[in-house]
C-alpha positions in Angstrom: 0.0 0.0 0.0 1.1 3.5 -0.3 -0.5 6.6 1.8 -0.4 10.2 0.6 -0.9 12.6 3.5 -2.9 16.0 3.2 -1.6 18.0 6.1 -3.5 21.3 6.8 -0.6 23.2 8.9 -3.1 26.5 9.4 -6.5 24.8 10.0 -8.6 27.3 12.0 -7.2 30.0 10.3 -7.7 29.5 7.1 -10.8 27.8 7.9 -12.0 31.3 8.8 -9.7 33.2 5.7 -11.7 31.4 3.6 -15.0 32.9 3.9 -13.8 36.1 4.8 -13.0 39.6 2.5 -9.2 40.2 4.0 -10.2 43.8 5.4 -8.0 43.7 8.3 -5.4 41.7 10.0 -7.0 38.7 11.1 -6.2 36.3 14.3 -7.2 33.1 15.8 -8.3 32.9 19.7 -8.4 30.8 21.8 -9.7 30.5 25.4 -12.0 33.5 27.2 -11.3 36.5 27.5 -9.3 38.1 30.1 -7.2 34.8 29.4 -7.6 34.8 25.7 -4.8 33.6 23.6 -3.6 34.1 20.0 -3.8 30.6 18.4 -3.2 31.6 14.9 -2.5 34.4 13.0 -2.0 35.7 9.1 1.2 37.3 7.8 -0.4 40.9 8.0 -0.7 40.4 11.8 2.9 38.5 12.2 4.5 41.5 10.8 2.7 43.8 13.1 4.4 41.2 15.9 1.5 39.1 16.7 2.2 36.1 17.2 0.5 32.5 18.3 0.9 32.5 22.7 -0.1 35.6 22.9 -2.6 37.2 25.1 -4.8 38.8 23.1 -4.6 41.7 25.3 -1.4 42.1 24.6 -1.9 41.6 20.6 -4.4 44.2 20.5 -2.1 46.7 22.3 -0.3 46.5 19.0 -2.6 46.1 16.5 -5.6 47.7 17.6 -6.9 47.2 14.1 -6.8 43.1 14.1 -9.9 41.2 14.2 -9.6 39.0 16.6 -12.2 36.0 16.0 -12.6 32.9 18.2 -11.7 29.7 16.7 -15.1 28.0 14.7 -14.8 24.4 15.7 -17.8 23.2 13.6 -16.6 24.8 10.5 -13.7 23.0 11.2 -15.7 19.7 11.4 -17.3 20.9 8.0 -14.2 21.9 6.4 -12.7 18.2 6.8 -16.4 16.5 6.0 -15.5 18.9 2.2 -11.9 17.5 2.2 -13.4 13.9 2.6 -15.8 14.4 -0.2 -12.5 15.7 -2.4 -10.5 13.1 -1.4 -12.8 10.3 -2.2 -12.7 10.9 -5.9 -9.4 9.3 -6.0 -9.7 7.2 -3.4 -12.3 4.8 -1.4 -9.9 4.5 1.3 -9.9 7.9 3.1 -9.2 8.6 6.7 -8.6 11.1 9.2 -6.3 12.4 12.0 -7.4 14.1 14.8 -5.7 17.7 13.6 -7.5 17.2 10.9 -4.4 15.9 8.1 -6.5 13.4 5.6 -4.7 10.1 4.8 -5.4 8.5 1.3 -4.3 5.0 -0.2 -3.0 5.7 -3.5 -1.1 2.6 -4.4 -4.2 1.3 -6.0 -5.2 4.5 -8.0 -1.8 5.8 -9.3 -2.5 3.7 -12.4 -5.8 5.4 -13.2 -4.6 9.1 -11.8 -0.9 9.2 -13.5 2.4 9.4 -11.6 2.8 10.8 -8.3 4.5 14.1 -9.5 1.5 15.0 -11.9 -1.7 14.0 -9.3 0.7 16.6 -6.5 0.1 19.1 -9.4 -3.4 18.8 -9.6 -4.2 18.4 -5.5 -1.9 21.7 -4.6 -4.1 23.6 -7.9 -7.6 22.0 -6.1 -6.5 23.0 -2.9 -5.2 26.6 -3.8 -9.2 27.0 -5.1 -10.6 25.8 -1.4 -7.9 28.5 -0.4 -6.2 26.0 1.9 -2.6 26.1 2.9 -1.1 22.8 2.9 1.9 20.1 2.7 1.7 16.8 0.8 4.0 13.8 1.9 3.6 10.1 0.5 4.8 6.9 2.3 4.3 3.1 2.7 2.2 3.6 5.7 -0.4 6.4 6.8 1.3 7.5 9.8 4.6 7.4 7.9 3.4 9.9 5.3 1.8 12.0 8.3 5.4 12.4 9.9 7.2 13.1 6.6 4.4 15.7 5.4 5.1 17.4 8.9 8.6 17.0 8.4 9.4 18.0 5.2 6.8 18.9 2.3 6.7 17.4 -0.7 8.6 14.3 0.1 7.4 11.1 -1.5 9.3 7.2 -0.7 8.1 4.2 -2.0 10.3 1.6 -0.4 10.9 0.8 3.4 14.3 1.5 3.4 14.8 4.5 2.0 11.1 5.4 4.6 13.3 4.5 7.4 16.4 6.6 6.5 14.2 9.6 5.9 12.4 9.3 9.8 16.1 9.3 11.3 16.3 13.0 11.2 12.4 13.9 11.6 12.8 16.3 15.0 10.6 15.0 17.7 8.8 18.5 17.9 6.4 18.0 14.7 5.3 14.5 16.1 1.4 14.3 16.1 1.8 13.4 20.3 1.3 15.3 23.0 3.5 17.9 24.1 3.7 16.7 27.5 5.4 13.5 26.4 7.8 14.9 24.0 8.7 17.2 26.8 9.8 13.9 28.4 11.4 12.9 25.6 13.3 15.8 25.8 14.1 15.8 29.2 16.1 12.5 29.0 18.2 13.8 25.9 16.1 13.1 23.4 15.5 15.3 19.9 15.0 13.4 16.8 13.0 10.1 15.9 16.1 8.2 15.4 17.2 8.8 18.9 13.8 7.3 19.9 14.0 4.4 17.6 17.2 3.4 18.7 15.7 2.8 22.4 14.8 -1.1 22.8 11.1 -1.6 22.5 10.5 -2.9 26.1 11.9 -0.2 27.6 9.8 2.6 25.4 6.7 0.7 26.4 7.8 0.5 30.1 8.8 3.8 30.3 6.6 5.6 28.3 3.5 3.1 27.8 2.2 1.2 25.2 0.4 4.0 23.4 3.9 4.7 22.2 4.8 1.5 21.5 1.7 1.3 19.6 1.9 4.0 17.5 5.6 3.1 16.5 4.7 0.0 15.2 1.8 1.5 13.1 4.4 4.0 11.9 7.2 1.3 10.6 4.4 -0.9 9.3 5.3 -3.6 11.5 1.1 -4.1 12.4 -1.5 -3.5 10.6 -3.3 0.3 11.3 -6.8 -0.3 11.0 -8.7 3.2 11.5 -12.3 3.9 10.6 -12.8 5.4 6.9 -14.4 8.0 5.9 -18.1 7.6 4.9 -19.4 10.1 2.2 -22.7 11.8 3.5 -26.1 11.8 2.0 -26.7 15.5 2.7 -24.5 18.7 2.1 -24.3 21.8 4.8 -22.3 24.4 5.5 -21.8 27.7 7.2 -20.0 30.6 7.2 -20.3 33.3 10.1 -20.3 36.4 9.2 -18.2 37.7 12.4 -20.6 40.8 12.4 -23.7 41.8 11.2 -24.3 42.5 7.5 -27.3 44.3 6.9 -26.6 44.0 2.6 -27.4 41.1 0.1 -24.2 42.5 -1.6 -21.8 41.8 1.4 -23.2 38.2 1.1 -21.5 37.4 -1.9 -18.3 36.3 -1.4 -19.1 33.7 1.5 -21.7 32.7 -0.9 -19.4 32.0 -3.5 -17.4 30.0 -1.2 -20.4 27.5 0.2 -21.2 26.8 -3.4 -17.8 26.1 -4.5 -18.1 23.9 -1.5 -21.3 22.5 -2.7 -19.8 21.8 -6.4 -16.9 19.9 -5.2 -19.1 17.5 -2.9 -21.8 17.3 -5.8 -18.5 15.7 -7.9 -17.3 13.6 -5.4 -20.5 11.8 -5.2 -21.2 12.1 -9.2 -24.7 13.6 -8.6 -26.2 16.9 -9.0 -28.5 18.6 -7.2 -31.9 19.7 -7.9 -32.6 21.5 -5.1 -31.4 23.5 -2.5 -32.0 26.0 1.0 -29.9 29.1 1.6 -30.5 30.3 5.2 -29.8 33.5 6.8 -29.5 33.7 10.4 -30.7 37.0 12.5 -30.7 37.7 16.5 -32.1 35.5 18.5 -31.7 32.5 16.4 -34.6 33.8 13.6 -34.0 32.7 9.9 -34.6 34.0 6.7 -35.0 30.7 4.4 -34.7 30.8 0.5 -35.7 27.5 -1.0 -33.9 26.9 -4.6 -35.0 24.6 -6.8 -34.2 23.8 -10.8 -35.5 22.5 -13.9 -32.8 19.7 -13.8 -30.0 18.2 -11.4 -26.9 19.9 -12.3 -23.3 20.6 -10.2 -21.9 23.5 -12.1 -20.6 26.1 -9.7 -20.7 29.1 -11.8 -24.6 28.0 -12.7 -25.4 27.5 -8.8 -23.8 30.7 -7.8 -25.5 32.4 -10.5 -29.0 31.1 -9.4 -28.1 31.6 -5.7 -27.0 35.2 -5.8 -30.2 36.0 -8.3 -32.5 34.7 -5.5 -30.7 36.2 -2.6 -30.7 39.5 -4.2 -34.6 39.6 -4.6 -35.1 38.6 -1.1 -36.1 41.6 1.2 -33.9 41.6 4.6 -35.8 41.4 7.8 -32.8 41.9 9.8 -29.2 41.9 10.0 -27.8 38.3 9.0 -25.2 37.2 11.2 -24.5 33.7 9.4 -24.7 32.5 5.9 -26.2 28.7 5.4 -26.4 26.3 2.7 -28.2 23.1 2.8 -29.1 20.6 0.4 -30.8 17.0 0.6 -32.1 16.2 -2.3 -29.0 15.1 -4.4 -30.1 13.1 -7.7 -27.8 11.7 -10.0 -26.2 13.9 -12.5 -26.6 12.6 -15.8 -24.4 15.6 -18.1 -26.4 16.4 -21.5 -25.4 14.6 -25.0 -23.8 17.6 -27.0 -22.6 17.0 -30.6 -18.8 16.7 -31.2 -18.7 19.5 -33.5 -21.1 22.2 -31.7 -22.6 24.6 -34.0 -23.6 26.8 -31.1 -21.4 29.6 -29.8 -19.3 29.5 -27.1 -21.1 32.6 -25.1 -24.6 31.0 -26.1 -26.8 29.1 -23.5 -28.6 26.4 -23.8 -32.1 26.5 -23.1 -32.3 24.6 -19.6 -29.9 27.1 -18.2 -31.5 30.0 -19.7 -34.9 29.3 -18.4 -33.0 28.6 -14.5 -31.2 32.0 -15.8 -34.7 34.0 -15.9 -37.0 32.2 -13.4 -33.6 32.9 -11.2 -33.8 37.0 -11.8 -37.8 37.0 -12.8 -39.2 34.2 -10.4 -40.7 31.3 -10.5 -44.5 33.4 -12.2 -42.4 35.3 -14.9 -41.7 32.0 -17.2 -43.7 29.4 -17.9 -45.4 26.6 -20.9 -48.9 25.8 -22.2 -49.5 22.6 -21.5 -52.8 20.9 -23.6 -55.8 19.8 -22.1 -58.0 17.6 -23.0 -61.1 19.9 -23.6 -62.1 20.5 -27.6 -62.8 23.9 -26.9 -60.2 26.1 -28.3 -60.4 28.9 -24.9 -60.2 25.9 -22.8 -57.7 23.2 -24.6 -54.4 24.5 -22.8 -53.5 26.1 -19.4 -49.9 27.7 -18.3 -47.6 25.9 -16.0 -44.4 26.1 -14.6 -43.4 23.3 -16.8 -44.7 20.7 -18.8 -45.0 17.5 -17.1 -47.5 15.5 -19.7 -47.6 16.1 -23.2 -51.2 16.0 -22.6 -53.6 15.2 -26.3 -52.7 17.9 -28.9 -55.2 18.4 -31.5 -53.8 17.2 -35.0 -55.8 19.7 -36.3 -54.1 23.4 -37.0 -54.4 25.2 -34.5 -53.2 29.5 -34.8 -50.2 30.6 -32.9 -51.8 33.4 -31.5 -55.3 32.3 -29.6 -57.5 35.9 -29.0 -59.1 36.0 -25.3 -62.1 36.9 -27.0 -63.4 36.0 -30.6 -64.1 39.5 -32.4 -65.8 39.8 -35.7 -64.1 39.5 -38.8 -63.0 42.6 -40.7 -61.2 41.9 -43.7 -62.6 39.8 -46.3 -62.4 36.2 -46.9 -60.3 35.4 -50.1 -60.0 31.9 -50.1 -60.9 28.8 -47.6 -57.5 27.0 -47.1 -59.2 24.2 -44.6 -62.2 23.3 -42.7 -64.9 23.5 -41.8 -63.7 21.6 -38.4 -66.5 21.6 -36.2 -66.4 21.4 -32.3 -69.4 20.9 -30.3 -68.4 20.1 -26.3 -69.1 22.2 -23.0 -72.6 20.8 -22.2 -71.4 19.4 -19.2 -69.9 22.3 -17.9 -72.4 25.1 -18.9 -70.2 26.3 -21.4 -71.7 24.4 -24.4 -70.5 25.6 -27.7 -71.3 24.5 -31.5 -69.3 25.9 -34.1 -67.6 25.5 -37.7 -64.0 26.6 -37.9 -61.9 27.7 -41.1 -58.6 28.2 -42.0 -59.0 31.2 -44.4 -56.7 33.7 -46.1 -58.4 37.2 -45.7 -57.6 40.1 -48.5 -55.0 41.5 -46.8 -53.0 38.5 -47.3 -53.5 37.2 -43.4 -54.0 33.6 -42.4 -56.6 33.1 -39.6 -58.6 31.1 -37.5 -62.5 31.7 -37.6 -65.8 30.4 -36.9 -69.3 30.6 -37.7 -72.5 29.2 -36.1 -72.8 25.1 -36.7 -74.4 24.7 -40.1 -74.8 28.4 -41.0 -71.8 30.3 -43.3 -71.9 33.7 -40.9 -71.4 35.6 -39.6 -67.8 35.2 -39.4 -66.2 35.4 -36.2 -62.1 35.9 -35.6 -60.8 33.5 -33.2 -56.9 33.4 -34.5 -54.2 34.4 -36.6 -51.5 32.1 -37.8 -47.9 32.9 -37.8 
């Protein structure tokens, strides 16, 4: 087997950076204040003379400008559900560490994803777009390529000897354990892996307990390390708070952008689409403003679903200040792309019709497009209605029938010229109340018109307009 490691070095913070304008220095907290502590903070801050151990007291003494926000735990939880979802696609055996590094076996997949060198390419690019920071390491085993991603990044060993060499020099201080025990380790003279490798097994586990032991056997590959794998979800959601309240649809637009990038990528990973979806905006006390979503077809374009989104959001009226941004979807159909020809005749900047009509019902509403769909009624006022969209064909006459129907049939003013077809006669409506008995012609009048009209059953006039043809 071979494991590639994902290693997130700046979690929380870029967790936050992400859905986030950069306005103003930005910092990490942990803790309450007056014991608040800076856990992370970006380069704008460092150069200021932030730094992480800090009380924030004393970061904001100087830097009164930085925003200082505390660390978002459950975005943190959905950040690593999203890198799941991503790393799924090229592998079903995913896993996670508890600071959040993904693990990913490889060795079966390199043959379908192309060398090593070329798949790093395409993760750092993929990653960049999430806007995550992040080292890449591969090894024989999954806590191997952990190590080595903290270690160094970008190193990649196949072969256990060469794996072994490379943990000699690893310091002990980017181990995933806990501080207290590498301070032990420390204390008795210790500083790099190789020092604690070289100890004899029964005394590590004496000493130190089997934990350790444990764990260096899982790292050498000496036992097998059987972890639970990650299970791909049935449902997407995802937050982004705000930090402050935004009282614009317009400020809304970059964290948007981000949740449905978010959306896209887990609509891939699971080849689906989705149909349709809830954007929820979050006031004071806990009330939300929901906008339901929904399309004409499944699809997992993010430029299309940002588009729709941001149409919807901007017609919705603003009770209140929004303090957090939502996006949930359950509904997640499979996505089934459309046939185009090989050689497209249509222009680049031309849209097809699905995602025109999602296009206008997106900026219009759902009233401001719809079909005729036929009904089964003779009667010419009452043999179609409008929908949303057309569901059943219905029974369409095979008669002609004009393009354009008048609400109200008007007598005829031009002459007749010449019958083209007809008579056609309708009789139906008794059981209703609405009976009706009538003759209808295709004529050409002398202004060189086609129409639709009608006379009395039997009689020839008077001549009443019902249509015109195109």
């Amino acid at each position: 087997m071979l494991w590639a490691c994902v290693l997130l070095p700046h979690r929380p913070l870029d967790t936050l950076r992400r859905l986030r304008r950069a306005t103003a220095p930005l910092a990490v907290v942990e803790g309450a204040p007056p014991r608040a502590w800076i856990l992370e903070a970006d380069d704008a801050a460092q150069r200021a003379g932030v730094h992480p151990g800090q009380a924030l007291t004393a970061a904001l003494a100087l830097l009164p400008t930085l925003e200082a926000r505390p660390r978002d735990r459950q975005a943190e939880q959905q950040l690593q559900q999203l890198l799941g979802a991503w790393a799924y696609r090229s592998s079903p055996q995913v896993r996670f560490e508890d600071d959040g590094a993904v693990l990913i076996e490889i060795g079966a997949s390199l043959a379908l994803l192309g060398p090593w060198p070329a798949l790093a390419r395409r993760w750092r690019s993929e990653l960049a777009e999430l806007g995550l920071q992040h080292r890449l390491a591969v090894a024989p085993t999954p806590l191997g390529a952990r190590v080595l991603a903290a270690a160094r990044d970008g190193l990649a060993v196949r072969d256990p000897q060469p794996f072994h060499r490379l943990l000699q020099d690893v310091p002990l201080t980017v181990l995933p354990l806990e501080a207290a025990l590498i301070e032990r380790l420390h204390g008795v003279g210790l500083q790099r892996l190789g020092d604690l490798l070289a100890l004899p097994r029964m005394a590590i586990g004496k000493r130190y307990g089997v934990e350790l032991l444990g764990w260096i056997t899982r790292l050498l590959g000496e036992v097998p390390d059987i972890q639970p794998l990650y299970q791909p979800p049935s449902r997407f959601e995802a937050h982004a708070d705000l930090g402050s309240e935004v009282v614009s649809t317009e400020a809304l637009v970059f964290p948007l952008r981000r949740l449905v990038d978010d959306l896209a990528a887990f609509l891939m990973q699971r080849s689906g689409g989705v149909q349709e979806f809830t954007l929820g905006l979050r006031h004071a006390r806990d009330a939300w403003t929901r906008i339901p979503i929904s399309l004409r077809s499944p699809t997992r374009e993010a430029a299309q679903l940002f588009e729709y989104a941001r149409a919807r959001m901007g017609c919705t009226a603003l009770p209140a200040p929004v303090r957090l941004l939502g996006l949930e979807a359950e509904n997640l159909p499979p996505f089934i792309p459309l046939a185009d020809n090989l050689f497209e005749r249509r222009p680049g900047e031309a849209l097809d019709w699905p995602t025109l009509c999602e296009r206008l019902r997106a900026r219009l509403g759902d009233a401001a497009l719809y079909q005729w769909q036929p009904v089964a009624d003779a009667r010419p006022e009452h043999a179609q209605r409008r929908v949303a969209q057309v569901l059943d064909e219905g029974n369409a006459p095979d008669r002609p029938r004009p393009l354009w129907l008048l609400p109200q049939p008007l007598p005829l003013r031009e002459g007749i010229e010449a019958f083209l077809a007809g008579p056609e006669r309708i009789e139906a409506g008794w059981w209703d109340g609405g009976e009706v008995r009538r003759d209808y012609y295709v004529v050409r009048t002398t202004q060189g018109q086609r129409a639709w009209v009608f006379t009395p059953a039997g009689q020839r006039g008077p001549w009443l307009l019902h249509g015109w043809f195109a």
